[in-house]
C-alpha positions as CSV (number, residue, x, y, z in Angstrom):
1,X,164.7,130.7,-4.2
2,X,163.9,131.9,-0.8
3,X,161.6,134.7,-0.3
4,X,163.2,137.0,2.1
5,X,161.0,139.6,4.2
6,X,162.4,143.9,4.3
7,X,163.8,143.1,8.2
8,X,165.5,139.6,6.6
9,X,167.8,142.1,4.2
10,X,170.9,141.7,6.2
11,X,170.7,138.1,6.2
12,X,170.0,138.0,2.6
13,X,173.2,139.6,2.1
14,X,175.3,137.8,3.8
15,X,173.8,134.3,2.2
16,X,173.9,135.9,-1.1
17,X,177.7,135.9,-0.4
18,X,177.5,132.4,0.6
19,X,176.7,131.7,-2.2
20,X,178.3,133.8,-4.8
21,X,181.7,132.5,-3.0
22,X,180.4,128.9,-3.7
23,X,179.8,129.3,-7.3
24,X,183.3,131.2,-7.6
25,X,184.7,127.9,-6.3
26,X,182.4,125.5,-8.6
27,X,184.2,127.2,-11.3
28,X,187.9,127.1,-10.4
29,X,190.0,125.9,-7.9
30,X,189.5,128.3,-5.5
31,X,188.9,126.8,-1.7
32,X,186.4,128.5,0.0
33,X,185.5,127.2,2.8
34,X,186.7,128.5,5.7
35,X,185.5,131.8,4.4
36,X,182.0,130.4,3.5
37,X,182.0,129.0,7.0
38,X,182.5,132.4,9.0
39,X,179.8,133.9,6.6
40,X,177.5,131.0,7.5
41,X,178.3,131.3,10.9
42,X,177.7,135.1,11.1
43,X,174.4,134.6,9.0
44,X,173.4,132.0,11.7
45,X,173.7,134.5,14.6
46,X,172.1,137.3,12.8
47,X,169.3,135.2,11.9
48,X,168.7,134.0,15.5
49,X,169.3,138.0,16.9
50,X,166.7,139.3,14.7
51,X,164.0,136.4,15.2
52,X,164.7,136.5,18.6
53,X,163.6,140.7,19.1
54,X,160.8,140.4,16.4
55,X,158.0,143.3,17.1
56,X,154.4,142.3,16.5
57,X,154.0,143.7,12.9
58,X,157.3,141.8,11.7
59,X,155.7,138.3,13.3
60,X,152.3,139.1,11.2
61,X,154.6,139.1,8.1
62,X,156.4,136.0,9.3
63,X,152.8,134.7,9.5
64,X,152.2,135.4,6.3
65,X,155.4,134.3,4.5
66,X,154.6,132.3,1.3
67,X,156.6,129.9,1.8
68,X,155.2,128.9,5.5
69,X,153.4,126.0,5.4
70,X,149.8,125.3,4.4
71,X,146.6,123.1,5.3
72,X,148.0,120.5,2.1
73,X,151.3,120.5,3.7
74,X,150.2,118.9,6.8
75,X,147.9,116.8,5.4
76,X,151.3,115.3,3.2
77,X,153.7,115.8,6.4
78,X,151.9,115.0,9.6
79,X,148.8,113.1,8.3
80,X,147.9,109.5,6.8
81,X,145.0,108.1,4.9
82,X,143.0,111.8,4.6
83,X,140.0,111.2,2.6
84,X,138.6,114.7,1.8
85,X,134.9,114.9,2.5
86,X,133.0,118.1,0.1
87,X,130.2,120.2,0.0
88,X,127.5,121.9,2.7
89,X,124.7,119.4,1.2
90,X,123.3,122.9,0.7
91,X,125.2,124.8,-1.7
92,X,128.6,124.3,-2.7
93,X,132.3,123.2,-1.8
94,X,134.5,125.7,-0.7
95,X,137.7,125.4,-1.5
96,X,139.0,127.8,1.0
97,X,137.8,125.3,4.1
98,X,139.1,121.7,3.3
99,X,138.4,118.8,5.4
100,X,138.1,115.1,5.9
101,X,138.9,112.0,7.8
102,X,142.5,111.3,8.7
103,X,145.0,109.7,10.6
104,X,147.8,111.1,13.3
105,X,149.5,108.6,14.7
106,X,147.5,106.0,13.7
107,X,144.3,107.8,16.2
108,X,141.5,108.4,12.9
109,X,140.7,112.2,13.3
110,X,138.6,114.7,11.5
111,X,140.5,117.0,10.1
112,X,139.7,120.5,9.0
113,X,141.3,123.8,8.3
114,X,141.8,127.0,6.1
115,X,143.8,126.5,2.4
116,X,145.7,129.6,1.4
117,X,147.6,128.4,-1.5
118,X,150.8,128.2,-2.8
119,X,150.9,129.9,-6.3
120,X,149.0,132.6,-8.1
121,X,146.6,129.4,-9.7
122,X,145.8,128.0,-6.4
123,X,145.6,131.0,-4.7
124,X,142.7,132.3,-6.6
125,X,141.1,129.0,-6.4
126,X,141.5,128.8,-2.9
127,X,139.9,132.4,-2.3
128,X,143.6,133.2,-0.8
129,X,141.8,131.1,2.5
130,X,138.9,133.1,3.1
131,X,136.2,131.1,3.6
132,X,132.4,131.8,2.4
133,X,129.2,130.5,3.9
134,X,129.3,127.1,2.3
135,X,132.9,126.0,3.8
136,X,131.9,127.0,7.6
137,X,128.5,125.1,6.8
138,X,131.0,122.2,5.8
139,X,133.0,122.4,8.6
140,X,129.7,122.2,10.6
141,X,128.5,119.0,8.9
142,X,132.0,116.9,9.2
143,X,132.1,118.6,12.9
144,X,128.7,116.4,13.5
145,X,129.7,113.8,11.7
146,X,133.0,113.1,13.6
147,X,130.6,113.6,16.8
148,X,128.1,111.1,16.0
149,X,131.2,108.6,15.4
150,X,133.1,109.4,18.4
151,X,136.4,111.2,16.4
152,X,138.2,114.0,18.1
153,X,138.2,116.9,15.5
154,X,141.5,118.6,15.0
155,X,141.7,122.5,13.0
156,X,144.5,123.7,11.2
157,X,143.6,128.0,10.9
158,X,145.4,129.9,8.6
159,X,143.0,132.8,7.3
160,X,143.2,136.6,7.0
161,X,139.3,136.4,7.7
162,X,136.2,135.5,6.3
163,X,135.7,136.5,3.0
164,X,133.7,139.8,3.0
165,X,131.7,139.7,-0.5
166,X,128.6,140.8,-0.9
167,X,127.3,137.6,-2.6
168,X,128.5,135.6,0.7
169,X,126.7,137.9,3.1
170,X,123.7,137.2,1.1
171,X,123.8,134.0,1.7
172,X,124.5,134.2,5.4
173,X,128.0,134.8,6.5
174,X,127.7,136.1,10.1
175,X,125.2,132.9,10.4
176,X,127.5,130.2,9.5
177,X,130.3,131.5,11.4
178,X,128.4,132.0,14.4
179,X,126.9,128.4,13.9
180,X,130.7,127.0,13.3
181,X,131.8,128.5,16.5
182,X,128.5,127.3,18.7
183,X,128.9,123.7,17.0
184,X,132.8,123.8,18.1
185,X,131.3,124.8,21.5
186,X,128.6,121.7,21.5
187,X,130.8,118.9,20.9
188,X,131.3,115.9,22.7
189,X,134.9,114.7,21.1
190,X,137.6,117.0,21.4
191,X,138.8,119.3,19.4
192,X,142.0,121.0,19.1
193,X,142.8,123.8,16.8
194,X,146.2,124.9,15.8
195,X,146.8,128.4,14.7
196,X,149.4,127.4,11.9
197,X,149.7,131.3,10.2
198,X,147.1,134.1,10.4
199,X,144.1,133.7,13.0
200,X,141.6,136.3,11.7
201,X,138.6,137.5,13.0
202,X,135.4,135.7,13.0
203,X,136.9,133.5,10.2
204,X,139.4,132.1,12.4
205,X,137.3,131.7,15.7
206,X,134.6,129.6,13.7
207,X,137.5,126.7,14.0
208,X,139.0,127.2,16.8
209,X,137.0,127.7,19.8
210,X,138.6,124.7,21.0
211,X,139.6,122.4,24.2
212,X,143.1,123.6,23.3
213,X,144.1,126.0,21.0
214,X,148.2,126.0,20.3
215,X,149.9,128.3,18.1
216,X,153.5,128.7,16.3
217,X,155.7,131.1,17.8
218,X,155.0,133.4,15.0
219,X,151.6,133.0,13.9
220,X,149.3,135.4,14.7
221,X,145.9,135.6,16.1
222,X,143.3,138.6,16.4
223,X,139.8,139.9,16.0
224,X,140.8,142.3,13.0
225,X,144.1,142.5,10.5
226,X,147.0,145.0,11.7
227,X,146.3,147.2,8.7
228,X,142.5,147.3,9.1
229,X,142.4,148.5,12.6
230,X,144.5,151.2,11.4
231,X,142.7,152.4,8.9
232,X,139.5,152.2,11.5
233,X,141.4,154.3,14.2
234,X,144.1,156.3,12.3
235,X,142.6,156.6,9.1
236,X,145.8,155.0,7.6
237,X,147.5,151.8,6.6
238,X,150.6,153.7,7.7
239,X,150.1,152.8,11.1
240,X,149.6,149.1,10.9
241,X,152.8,148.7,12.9
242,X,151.1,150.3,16.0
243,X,147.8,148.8,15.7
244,X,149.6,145.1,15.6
245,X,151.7,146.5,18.9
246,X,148.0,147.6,20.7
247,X,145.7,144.5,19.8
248,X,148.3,141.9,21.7
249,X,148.3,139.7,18.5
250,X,151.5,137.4,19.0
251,X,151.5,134.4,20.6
252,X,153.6,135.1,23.5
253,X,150.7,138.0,23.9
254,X,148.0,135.7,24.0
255,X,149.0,132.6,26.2
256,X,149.3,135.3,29.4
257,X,145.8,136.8,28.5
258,X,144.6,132.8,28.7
259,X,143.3,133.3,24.5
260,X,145.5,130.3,23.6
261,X,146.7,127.3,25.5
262,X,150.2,126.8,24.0
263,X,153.3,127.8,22.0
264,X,154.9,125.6,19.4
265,X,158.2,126.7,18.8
266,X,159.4,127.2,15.4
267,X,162.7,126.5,13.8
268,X,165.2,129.3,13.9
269,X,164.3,131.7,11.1
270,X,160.4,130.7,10.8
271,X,158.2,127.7,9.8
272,X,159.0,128.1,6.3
273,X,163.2,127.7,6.4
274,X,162.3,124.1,7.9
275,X,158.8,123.1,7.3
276,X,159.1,119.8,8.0
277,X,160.4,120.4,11.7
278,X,158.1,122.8,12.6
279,X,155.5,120.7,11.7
280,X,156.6,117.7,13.0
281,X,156.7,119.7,16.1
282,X,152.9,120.9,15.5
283,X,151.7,117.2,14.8
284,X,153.9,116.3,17.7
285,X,151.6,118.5,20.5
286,X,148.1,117.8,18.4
287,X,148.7,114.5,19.4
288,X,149.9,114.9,23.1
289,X,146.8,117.3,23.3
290,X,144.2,114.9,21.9
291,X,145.4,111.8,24.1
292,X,145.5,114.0,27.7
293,X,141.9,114.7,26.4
294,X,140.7,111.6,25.6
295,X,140.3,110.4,29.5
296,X,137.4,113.1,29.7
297,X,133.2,112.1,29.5
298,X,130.9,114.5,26.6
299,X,129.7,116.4,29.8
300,X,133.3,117.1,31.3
301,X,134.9,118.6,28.2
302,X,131.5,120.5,26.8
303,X,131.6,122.0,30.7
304,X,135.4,122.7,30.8
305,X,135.1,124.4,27.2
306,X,132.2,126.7,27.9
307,X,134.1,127.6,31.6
308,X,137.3,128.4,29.6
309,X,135.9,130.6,27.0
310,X,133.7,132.3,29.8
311,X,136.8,133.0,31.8
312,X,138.4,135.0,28.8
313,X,138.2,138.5,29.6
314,X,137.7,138.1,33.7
315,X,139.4,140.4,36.1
């Protein structure tokens, strides 16, 4: 059953008919279809209307659709041969920071990237993709292990943000993700990161200060969540809506302030109404990405990278 968001209701509606006519006509002899058809039709144009005005605060929700596709998605979609690689050698394996070798397009990659989850069960054990100490010390390890052989590393983020525990700044949060993003920044392979669904805060840029960093249309991408700046500056949840309009955070946003590198566009209605196209589409531009990279010598891409990111922010 699909999972339809508040600004979706109209659409709901009008599939809901859809498909109440459709049973009526399973169970008689009742022809249907010319009426189901204009429904369809109109559902169609409504969908495309409303995902084509979306405001910043409906495209985080998009973002963060259940249904949209995960880190274990790709891997099953886009990706051949992974062979998950585990643990920090230090302390544990986080199961909110998965990784390994893989294939795209038959070029061996290492792959790494947030897992959300896709039920209650998997959820929890995936820390809802907020990642301790341990998985950005993972990421670090298979980052210098795909250096030392030569791979190009490829990212899949999808996290609301590092996970804020006491037990996992104890045992060095800030640290790890700071050491994630300097190793991401050190590497002489490329590395592209895809923003797939949330990019949050620290958590997110420990994966993807990349040579190229593409996004989905509706994925999002900021330094804090929508509802905690607004608690910060308003005091209030209430005004999550604003803060999401303030902090730039949609993709269209963040390729004209030079954060990101590239839009993916997603299938009418979302990633999650046609996973498989949007990321066939995603897979598609890793690829391109990776091969217009591979031309370049250790020194040209480490100096490229650093001049990118120190070019964020000039005026």
């Amino acid at each position: 059953m699909t999972v339809y968001l508040d600004f979706e209701k109209p659409v709901a509606a009008l599939e809901a008919k859809i498909l109440e006519l459709q049973d009526t006509a399973d169970k008689g002899s009742v022809n249907v279809d010319n009426e189901t058809a204009k429904l369809q039709t109109k559902a169609d144009k409504l969908l495309q209307d409303t995902y084509s005005r979306l405001t910043p605060w409906q495209k985080a929700q998009v973002a963060r659709h259940p249904e949209r596709p995960h880190f274990r998605h790709f891997v099953d979609t886009i990706f051949d041969d992974f062979m998950p690689l585990a643990g920090d050698r230090a302390f544990a394996d986080d199961q909110a920071i998965l990784g390994g070798l893989a294939k795209l397009d038959d070029r061996r990659v290492m792959l790494i990237g947030h897992e959300k989850g896709d039920d209650t069960e998997s959820r929890l054990k995936h820390n809802f993709g907020m990642g301790k100490p341990e998985g950005y010390r993972k990421a670090i390890r298979l980052m210098e292990l795909a250096d030392r052989f030569g791979l190009p590393v490829v990212t899949l983020v999808d996290t609301s943000g590092a996970f804020p525990g006491v037990q996992a700044e104890e045992r060095g949060q800030a640290e790890a993700i700071a050491r994630s993003t300097e190793k991401c920044l050190s590497l002489g392979v490329p590395i592209v990161a895809a923003i797939v669904g949330e990019g949050g805060s620290g958590g997110a840029v420990a994966l993807a200060a990349a040579d190229r960093v593409l996004m989905f249309e509706h994925a999002v991408y900021s330094v804090i969540s929508p509802e905690g700046c607004a608690s910060i500056l308003w005091r209030t949840g209430d005004k999550a809506a604003d803060a999401a309009q303030a902090m730039k955070i949609t993709a269209a946003d963040l390729e004209k302030l030079g954060v990101i590198d590239r839009i993916i566009e997603e299938p009418v209605g979302g990633a999650h109404r046609e996973p498989q196209l949007a990321m066939a589409s995603m897979g598609q531009a890793i690829a391109d990405e990776i091969e217009a990279l591979s031309g370049m010598t250790a020194k040209q891409m480490q100096g490229a990278r650093r001049q990118k990111f120190l070019d964020m922010g000039s005026f």
